[in-house]
C-alpha positions in Angstrom: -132.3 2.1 -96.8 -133.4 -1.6 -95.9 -132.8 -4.4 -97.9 -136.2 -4.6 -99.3 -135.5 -1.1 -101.0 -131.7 -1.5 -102.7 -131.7 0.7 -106.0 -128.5 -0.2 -108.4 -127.3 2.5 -111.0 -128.6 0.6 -114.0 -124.8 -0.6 -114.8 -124.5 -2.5 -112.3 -127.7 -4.3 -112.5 -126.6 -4.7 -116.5 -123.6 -6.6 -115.4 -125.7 -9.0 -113.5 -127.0 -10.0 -116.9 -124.8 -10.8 -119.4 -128.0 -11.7 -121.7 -131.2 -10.9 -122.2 -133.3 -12.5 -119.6 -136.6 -14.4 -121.2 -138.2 -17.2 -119.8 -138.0 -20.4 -122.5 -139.4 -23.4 -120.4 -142.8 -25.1 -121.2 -145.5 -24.8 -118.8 -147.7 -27.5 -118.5 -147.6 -28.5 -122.2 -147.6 -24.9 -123.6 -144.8 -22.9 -124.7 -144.2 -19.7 -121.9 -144.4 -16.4 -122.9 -141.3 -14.1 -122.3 -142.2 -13.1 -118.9 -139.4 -10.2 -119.1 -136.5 -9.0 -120.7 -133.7 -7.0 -119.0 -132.2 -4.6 -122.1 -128.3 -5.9 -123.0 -126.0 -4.9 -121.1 -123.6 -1.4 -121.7 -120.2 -3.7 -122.4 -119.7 -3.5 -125.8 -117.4 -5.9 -127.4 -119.3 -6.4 -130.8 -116.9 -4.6 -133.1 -114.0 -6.8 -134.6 -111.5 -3.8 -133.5 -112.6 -4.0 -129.9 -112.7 -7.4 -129.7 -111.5 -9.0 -126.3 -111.2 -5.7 -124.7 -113.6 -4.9 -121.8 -115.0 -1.4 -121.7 -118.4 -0.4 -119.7 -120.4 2.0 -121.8 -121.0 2.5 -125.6 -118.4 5.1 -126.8 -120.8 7.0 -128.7 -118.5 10.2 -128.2 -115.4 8.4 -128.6 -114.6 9.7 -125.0 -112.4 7.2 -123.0 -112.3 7.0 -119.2 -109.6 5.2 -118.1 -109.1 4.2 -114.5 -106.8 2.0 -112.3 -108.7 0.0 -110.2 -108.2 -3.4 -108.4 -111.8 -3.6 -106.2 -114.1 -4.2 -109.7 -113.9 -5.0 -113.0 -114.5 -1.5 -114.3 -115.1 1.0 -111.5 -116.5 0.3 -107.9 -120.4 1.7 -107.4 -119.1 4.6 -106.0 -116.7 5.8 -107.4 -119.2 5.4 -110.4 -121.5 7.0 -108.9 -118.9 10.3 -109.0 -118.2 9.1 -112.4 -122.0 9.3 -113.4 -122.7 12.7 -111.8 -119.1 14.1 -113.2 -120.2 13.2 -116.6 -123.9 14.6 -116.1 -122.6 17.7 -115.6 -120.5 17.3 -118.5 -124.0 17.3 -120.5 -122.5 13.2 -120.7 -123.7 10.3 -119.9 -122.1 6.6 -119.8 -123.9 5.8 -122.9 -121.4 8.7 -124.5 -118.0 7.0 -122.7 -115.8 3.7 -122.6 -114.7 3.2 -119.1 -111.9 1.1 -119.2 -109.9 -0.5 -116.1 -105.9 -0.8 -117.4 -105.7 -2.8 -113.6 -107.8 -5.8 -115.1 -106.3 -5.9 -118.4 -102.8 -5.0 -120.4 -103.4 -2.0 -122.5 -101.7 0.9 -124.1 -102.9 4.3 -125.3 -102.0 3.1 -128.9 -103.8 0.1 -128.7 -106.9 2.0 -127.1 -107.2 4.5 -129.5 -107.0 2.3 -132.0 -110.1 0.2 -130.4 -112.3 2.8 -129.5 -111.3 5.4 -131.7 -110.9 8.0 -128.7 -111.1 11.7 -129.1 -110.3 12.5 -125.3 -108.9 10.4 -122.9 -109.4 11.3 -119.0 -106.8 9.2 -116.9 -107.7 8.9 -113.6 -104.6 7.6 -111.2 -102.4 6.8 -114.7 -99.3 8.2 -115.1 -99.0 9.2 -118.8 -95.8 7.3 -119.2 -97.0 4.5 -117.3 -100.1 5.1 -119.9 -97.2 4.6 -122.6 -97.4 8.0 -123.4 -93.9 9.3 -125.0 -94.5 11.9 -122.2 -95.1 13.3 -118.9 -97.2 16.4 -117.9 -99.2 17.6 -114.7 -103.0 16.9 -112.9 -105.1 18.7 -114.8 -103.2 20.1 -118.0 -104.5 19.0 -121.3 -102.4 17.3 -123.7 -102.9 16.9 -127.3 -101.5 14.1 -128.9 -101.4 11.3 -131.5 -105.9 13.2 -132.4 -106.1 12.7 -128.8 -106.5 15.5 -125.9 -105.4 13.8 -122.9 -106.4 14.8 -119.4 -104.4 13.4 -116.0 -106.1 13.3 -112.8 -105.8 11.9 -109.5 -108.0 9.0 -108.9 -111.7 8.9 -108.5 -111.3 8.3 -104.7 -108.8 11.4 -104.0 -111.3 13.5 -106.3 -114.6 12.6 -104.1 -112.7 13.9 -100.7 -111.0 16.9 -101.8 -113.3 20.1 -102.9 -110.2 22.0 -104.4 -109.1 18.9 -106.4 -112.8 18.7 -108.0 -112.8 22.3 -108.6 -109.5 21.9 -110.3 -111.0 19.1 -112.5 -113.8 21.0 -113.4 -112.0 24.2 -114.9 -109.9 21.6 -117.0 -112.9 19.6 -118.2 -114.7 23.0 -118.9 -111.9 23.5 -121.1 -111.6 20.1 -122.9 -115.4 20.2 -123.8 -116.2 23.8 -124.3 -118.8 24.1 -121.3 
């Protein structure tokens, strides 16, 4: 790869543009057509209940992905990437999840599920209890709780090095969405 050729999962390049991108300036006297538009980004923050908190992805499953991660605002490119090809397999895609980052903002699971109206919860590198979950429970056991099944996990980072830790993940996420 040179640096004529850089391809950007498509989230990435949607957080480079907050807005649609449409050229508005007059050219010699005439008005300029829209020369292109970028489509809006996959942050959704439009609904009154989620308003203020930062999530990337739509939520259409009401599947939440939350992560603990100080090097980006949501997930660095790639551990995304993982994220992306985790969810593929999944029969998922980001456009299904809400990725949220608990390092760049104050959240609990009560105030999350309230938001985003999640179903299933993966934590990745989140103590339950740290979570503020009334409870503790092991990598890879599924917990059921408050219409939520919850699912710990080491982080991202641990999962992309460590064939038996993915292979434990994917026998537990097999079992959370009937694969």
């Amino acid at each position: 790869m040179d640096l004529n050729n850089i391809k950007l999962p498509s989230s990435v390049v949607a957080d480079f543009y907050k807005s649609s991108l449409v050229e508005t300036g007059e050219i010699a006297g005439k008005a300029a057509a829209p020369v292109f538009a970028v489509e809006q980004p996959v942050i959704s923050i439009d609904q009154p209940a989620t308003k203020g908190l930062r999530f990337l992805g739509d939520n259409k499953k009401n599947i939440l992905v939350v992560v603990n991660s100080d090097q980006a605002v949501h997930v660095p490119d790639e551990e995304l990437q993982f994220l992306t090809k985790l969810l593929s397999a999944c029969k998922l895609s980001l456009a299904d999840v809400a990725i949220v980052n608990i390092n760049q903002q104050a959240i609990t699971y009560k105030e999350l599920l309230a938001a985003l109206k999640g179903r299933s919860a993966l934590l990745f590198d989140i103590e339950p209890s740290a979570f503020g979950l009334p409870m503790s429970f092991p990598h890879f056991q599924i917990q059921p709780f408050a219409s939520c099944s919850f699912l710990y996990s080491p982080s991202i980072k641990e999962l992309e090095n460590d064939k038996l830790l993915k292979s434990k993940l994917w026998v537990s996420l097999q079992r959370l969405f009937g694969l």
